[in-house]
HTML snippet that shows the backbone in 3Dmol.js (N, CA, C, O; Angstrom):
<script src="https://3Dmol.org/build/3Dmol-min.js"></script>
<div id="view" style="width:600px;height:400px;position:relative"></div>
<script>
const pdb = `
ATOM      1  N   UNK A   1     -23.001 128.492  78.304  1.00  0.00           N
ATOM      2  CA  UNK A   1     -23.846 129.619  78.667  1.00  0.00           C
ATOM      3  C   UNK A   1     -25.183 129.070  79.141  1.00  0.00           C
ATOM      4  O   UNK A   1     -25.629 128.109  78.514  1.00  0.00           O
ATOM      5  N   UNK A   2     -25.907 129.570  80.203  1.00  0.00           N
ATOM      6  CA  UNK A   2     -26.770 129.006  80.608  1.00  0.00           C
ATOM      7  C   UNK A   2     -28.270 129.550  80.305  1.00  0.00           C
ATOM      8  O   UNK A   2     -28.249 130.752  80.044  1.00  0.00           O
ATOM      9  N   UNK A   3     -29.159 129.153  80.284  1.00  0.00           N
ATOM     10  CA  UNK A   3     -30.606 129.868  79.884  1.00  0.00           C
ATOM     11  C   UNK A   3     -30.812 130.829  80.156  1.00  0.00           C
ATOM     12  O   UNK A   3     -31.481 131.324  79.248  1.00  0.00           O
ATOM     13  N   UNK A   4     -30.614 131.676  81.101  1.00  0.00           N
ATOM     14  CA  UNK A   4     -31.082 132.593  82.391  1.00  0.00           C
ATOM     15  C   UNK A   4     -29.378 134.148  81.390  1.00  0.00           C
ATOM     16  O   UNK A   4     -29.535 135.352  81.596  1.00  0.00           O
ATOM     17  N   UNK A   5     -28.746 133.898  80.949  1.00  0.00           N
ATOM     18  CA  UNK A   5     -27.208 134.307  80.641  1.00  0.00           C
ATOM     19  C   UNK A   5     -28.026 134.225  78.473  1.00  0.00           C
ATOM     20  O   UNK A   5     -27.465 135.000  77.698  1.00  0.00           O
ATOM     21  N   UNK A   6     -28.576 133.795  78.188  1.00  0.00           N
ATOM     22  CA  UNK A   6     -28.864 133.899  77.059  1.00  0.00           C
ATOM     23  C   UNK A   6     -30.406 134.640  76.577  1.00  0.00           C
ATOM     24  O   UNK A   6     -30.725 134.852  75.407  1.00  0.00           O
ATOM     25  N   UNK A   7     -31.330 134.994  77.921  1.00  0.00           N
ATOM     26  CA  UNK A   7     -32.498 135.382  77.669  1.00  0.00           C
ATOM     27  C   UNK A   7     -31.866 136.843  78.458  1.00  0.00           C
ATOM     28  O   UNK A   7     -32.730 137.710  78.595  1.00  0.00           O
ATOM     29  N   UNK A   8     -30.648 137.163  78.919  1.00  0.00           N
ATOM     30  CA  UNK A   8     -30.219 138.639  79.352  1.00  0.00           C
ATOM     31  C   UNK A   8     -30.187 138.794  80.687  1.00  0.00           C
ATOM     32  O   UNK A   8     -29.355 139.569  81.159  1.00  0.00           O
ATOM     33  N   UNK A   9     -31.028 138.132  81.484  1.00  0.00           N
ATOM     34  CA  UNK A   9     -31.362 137.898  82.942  1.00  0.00           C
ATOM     35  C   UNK A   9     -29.719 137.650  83.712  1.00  0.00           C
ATOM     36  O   UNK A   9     -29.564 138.231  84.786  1.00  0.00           O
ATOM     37  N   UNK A  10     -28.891 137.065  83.337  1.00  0.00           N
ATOM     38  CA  UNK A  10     -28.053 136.589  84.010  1.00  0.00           C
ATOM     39  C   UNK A  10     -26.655 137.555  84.427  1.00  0.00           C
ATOM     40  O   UNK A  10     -26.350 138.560  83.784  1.00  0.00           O
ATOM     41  N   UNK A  11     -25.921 137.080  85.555  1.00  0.00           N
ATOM     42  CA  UNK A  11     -25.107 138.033  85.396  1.00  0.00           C
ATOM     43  C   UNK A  11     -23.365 137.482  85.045  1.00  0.00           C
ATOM     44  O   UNK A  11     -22.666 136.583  85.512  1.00  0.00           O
ATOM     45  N   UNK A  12     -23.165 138.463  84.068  1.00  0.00           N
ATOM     46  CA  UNK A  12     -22.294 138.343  83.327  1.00  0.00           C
ATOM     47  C   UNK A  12     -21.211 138.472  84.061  1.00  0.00           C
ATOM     48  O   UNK A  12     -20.467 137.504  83.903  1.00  0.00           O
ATOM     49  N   UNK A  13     -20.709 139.445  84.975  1.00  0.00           N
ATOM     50  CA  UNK A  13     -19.539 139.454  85.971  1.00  0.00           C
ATOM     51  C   UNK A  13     -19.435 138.876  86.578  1.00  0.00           C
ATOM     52  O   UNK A  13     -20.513 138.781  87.166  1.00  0.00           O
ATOM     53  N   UNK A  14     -18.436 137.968  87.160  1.00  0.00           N
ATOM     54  CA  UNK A  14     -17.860 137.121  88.312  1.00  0.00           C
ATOM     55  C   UNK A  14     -17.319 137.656  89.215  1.00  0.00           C
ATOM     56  O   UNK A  14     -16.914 136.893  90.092  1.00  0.00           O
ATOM     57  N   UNK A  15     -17.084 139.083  89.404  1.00  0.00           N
ATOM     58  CA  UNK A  15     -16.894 139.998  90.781  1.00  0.00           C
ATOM     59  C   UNK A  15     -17.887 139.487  91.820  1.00  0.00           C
ATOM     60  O   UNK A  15     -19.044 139.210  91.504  1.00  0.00           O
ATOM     61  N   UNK A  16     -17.416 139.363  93.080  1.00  0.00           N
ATOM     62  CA  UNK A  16     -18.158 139.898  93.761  1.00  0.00           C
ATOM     63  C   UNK A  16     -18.292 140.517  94.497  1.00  0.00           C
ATOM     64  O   UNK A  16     -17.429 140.653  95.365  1.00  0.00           O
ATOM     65  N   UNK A  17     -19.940 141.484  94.511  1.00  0.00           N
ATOM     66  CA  UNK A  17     -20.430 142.719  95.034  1.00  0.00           C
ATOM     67  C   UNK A  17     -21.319 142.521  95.538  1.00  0.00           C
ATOM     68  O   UNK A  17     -22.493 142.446  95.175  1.00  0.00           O
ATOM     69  N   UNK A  18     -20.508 142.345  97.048  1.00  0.00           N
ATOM     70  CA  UNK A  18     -21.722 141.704  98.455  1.00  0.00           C
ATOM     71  C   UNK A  18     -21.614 143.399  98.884  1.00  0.00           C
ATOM     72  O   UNK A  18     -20.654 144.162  98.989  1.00  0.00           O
ATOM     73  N   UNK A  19     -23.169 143.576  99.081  1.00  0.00           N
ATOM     74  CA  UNK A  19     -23.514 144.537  99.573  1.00  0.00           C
ATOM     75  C   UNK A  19     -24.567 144.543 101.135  1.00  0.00           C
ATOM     76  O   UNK A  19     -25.644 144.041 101.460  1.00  0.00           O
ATOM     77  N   UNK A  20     -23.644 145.316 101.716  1.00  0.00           N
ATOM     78  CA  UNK A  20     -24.492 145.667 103.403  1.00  0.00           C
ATOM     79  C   UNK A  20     -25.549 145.556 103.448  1.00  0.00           C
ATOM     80  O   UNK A  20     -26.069 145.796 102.358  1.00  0.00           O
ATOM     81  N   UNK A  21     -26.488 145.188 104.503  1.00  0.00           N
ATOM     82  CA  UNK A  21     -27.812 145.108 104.564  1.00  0.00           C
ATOM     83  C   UNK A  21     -28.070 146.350 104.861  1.00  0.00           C
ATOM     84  O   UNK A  21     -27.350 147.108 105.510  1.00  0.00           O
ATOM     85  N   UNK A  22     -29.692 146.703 104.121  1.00  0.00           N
ATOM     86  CA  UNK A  22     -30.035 148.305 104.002  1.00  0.00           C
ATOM     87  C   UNK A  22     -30.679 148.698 105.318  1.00  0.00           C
ATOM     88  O   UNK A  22     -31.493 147.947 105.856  1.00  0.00           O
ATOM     89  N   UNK A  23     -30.312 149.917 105.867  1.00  0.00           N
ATOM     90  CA  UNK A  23     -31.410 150.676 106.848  1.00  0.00           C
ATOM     91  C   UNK A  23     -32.432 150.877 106.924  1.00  0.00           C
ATOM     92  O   UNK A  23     -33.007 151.481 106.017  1.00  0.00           O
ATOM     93  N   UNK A  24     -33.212 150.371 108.260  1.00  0.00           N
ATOM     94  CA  UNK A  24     -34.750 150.597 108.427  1.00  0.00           C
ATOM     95  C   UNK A  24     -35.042 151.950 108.666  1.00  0.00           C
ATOM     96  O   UNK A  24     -36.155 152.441 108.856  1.00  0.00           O
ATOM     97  N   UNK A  25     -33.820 152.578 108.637  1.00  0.00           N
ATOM     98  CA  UNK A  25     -33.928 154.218 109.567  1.00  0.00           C
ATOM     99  C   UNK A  25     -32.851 154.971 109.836  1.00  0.00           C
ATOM    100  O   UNK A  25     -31.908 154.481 109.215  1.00  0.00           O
ATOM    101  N   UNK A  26     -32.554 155.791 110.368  1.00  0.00           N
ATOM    102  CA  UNK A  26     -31.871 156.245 111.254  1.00  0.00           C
ATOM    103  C   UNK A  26     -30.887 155.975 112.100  1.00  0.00           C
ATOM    104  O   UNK A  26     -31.419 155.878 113.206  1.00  0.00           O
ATOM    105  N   UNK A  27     -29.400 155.748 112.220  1.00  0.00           N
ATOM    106  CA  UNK A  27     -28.402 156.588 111.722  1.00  0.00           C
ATOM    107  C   UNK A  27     -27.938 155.897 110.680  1.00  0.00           C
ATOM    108  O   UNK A  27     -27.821 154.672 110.712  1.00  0.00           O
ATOM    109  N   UNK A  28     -27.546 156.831 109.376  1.00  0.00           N
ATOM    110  CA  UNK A  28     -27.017 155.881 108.796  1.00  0.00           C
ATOM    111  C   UNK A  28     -25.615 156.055 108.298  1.00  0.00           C
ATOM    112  O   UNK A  28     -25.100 157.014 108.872  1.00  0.00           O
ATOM    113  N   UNK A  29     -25.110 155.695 107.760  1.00  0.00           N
ATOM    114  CA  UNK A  29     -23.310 155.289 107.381  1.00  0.00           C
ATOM    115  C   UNK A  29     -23.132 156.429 106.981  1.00  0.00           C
ATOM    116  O   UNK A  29     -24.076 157.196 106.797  1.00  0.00           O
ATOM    117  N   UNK A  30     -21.708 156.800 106.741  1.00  0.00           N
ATOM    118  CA  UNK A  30     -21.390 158.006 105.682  1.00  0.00           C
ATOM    119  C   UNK A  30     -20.373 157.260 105.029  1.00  0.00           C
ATOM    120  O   UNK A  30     -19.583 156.438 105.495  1.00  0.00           O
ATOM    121  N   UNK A  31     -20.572 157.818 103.503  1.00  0.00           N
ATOM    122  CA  UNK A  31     -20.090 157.618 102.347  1.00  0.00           C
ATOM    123  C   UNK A  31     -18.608 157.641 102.380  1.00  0.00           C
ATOM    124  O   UNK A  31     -18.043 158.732 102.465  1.00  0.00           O
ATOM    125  N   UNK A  32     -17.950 156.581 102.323  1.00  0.00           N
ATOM    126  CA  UNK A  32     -16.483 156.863 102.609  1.00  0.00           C
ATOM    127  C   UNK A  32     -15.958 157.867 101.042  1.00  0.00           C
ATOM    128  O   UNK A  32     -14.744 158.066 101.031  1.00  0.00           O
ATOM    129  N   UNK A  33     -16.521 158.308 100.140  1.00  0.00           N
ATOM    130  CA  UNK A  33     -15.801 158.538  99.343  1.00  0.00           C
ATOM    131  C   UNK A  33     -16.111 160.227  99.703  1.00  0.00           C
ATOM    132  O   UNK A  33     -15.232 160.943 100.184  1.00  0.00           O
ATOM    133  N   UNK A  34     -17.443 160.703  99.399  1.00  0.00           N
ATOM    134  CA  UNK A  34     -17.820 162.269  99.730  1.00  0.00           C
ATOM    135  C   UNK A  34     -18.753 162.557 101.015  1.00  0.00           C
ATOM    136  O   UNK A  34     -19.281 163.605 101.387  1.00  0.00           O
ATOM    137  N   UNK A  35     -18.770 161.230 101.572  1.00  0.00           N
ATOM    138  CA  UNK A  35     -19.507 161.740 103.296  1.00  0.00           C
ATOM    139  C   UNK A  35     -21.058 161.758 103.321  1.00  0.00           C
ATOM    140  O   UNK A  35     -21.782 161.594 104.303  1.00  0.00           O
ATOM    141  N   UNK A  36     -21.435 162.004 101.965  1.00  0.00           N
ATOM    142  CA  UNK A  36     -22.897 162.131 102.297  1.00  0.00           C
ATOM    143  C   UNK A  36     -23.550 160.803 102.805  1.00  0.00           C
ATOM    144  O   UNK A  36     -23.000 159.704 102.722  1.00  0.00           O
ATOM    145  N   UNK A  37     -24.781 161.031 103.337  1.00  0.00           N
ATOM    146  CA  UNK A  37     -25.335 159.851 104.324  1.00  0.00           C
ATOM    147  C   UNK A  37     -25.717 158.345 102.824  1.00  0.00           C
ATOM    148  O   UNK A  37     -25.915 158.644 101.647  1.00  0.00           O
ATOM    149  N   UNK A  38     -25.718 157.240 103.229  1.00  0.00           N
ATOM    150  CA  UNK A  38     -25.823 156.022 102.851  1.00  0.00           C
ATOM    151  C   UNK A  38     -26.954 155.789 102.792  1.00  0.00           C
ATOM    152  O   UNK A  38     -27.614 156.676 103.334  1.00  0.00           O
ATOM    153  N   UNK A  39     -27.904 154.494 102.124  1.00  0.00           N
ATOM    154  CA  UNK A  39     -28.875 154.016 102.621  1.00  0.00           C
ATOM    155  C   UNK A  39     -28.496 152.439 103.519  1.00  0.00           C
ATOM    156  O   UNK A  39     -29.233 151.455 103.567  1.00  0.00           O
ATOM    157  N   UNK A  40     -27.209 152.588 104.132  1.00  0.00           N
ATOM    158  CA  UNK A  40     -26.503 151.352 105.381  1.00  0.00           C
ATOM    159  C   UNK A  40     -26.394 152.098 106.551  1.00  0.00           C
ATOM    160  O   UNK A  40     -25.974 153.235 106.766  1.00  0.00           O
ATOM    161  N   UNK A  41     -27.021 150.922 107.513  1.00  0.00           N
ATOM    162  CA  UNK A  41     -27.081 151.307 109.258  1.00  0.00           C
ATOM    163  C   UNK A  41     -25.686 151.986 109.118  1.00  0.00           C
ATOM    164  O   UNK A  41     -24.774 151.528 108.429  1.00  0.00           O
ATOM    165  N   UNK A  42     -25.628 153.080 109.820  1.00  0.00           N
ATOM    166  CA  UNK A  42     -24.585 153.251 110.791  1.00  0.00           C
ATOM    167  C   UNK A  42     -23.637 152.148 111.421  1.00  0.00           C
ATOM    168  O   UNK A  42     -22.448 152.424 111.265  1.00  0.00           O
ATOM    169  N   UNK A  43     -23.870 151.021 112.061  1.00  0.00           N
ATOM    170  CA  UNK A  43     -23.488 150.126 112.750  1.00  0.00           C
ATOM    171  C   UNK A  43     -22.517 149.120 111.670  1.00  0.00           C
ATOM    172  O   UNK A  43     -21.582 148.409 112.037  1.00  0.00           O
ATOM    173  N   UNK A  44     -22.946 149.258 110.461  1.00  0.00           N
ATOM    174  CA  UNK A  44     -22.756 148.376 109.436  1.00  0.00           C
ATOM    175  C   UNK A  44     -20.572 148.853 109.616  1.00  0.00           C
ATOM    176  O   UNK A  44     -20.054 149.940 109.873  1.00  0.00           O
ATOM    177  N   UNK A  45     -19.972 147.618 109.366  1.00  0.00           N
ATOM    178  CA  UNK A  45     -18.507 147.452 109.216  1.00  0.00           C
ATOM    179  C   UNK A  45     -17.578 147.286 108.372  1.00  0.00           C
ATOM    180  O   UNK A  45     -16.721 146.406 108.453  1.00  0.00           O
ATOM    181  N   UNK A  46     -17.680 148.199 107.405  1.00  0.00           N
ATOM    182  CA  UNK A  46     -16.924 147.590 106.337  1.00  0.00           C
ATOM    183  C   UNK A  46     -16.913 149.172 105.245  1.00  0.00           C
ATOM    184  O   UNK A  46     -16.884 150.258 105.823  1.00  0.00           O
ATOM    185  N   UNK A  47     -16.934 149.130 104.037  1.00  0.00           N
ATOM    186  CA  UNK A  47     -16.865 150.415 103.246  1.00  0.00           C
ATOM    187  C   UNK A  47     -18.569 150.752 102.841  1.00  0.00           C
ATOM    188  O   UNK A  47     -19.444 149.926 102.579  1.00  0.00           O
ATOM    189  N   UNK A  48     -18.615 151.398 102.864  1.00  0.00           N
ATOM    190  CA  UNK A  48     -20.521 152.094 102.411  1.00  0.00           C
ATOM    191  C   UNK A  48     -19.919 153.051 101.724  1.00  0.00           C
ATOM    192  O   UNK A  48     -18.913 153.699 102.011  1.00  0.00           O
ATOM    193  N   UNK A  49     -20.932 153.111 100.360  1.00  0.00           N
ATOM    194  CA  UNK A  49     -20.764 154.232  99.269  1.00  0.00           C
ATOM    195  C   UNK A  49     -22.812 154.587  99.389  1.00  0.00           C
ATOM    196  O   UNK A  49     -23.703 153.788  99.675  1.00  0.00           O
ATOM    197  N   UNK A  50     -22.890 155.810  99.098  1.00  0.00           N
ATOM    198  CA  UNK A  50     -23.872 156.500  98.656  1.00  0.00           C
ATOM    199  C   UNK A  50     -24.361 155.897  97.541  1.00  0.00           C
ATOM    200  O   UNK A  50     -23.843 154.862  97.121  1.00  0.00           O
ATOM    201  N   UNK A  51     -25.579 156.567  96.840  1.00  0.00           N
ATOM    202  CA  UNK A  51     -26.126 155.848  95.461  1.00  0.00           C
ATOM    203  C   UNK A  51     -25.397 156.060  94.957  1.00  0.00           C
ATOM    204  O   UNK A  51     -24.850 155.194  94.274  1.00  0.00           O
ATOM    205  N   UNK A  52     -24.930 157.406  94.997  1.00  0.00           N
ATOM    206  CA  UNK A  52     -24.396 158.105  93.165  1.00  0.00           C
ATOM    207  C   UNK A  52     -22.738 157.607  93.456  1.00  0.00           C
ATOM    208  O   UNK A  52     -22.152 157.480  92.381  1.00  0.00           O
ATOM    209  N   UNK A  53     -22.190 157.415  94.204  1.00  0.00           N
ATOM    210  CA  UNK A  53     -20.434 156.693  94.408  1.00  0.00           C
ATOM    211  C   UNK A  53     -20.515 155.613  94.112  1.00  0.00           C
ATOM    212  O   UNK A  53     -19.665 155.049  93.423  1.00  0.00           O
ATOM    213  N   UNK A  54     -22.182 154.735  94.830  1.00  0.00           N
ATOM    214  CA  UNK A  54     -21.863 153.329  94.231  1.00  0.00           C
ATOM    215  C   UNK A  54     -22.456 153.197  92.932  1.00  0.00           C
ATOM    216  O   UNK A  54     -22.116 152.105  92.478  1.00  0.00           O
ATOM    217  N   UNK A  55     -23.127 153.768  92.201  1.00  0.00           N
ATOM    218  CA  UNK A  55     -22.980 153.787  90.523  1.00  0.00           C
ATOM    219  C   UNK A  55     -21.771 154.136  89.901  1.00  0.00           C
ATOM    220  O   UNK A  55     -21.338 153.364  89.045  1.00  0.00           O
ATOM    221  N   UNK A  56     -21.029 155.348  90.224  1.00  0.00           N
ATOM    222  CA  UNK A  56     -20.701 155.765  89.566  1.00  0.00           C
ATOM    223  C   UNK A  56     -18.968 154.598  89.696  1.00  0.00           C
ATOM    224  O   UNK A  56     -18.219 154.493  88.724  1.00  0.00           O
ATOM    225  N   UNK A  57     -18.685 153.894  91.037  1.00  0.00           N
ATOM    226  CA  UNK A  57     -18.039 153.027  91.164  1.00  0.00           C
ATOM    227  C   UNK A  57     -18.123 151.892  90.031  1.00  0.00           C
ATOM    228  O   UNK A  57     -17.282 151.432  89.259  1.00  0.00           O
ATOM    229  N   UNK A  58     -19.789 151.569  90.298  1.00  0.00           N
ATOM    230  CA  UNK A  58     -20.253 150.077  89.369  1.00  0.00           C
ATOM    231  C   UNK A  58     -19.582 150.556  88.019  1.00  0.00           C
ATOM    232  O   UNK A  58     -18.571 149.954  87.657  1.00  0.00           O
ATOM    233  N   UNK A  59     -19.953 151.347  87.434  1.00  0.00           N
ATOM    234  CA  UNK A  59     -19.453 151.825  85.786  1.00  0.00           C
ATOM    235  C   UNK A  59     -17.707 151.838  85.825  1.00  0.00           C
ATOM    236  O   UNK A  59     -16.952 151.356  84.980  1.00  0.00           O
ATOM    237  N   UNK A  60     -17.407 152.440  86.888  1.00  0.00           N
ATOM    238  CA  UNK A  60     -15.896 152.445  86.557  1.00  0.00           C
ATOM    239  C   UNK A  60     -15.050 151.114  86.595  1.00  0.00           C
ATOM    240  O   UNK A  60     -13.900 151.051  86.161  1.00  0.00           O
ATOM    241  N   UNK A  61     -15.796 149.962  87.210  1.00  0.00           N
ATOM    242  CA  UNK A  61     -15.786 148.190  87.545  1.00  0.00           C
ATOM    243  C   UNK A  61     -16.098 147.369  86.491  1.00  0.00           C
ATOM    244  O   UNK A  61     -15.496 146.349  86.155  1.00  0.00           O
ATOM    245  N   UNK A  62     -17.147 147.902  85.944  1.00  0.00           N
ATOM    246  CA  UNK A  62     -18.002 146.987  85.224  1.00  0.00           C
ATOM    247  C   UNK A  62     -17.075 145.982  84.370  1.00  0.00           C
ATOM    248  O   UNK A  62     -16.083 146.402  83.776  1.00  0.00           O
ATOM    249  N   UNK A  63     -17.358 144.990  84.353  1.00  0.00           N
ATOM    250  CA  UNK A  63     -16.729 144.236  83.587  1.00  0.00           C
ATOM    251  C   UNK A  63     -17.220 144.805  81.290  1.00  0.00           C
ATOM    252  O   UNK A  63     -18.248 145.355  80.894  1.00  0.00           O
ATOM    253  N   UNK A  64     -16.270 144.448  80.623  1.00  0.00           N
ATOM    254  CA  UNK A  64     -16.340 145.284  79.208  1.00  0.00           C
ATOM    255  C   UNK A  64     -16.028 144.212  78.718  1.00  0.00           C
ATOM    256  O   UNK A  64     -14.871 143.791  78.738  1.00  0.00           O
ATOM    257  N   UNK A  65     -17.461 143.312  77.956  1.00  0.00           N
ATOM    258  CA  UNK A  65     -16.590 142.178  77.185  1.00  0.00           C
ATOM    259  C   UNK A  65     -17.512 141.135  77.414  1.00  0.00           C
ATOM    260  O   UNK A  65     -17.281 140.003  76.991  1.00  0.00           O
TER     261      UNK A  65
END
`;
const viewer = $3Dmol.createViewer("view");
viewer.addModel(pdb, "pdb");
viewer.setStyle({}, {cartoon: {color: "spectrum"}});
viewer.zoomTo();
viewer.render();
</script>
């Protein structure tokens, strides 16, 4: 266990959750799960979740243990 993993700082999951670079503006993605708008460009290629899909995703992921 490393220093950074014993003072709480560290992260405990080995998933990884590469996330889109965020929008300066205007247009932005829609939420593949309920549509509402993202804080990811439009342009961005891949899956975009909203805040509350991608929390409510993170909790249903989270590693337990």
């Amino acid at each position: 266990m490393s220093e950074d993993d014993e003072a709480g700082t560290g992260d405990y999951c080995l998933i990884d959750a590469t996330r889109p670079p965020r929008a300066e503006g205007p247009p932005y993605a829609q939420c593949v799960l309920c549509r509402e708008p993202t804080e990811y460009p439009e342009s961005y290629k891949g899956i975009t979740l909203c805040p509350v899909c991608e929390w409510q995703e993170a909790q249903r992921t989270a590693c337990s243990g």
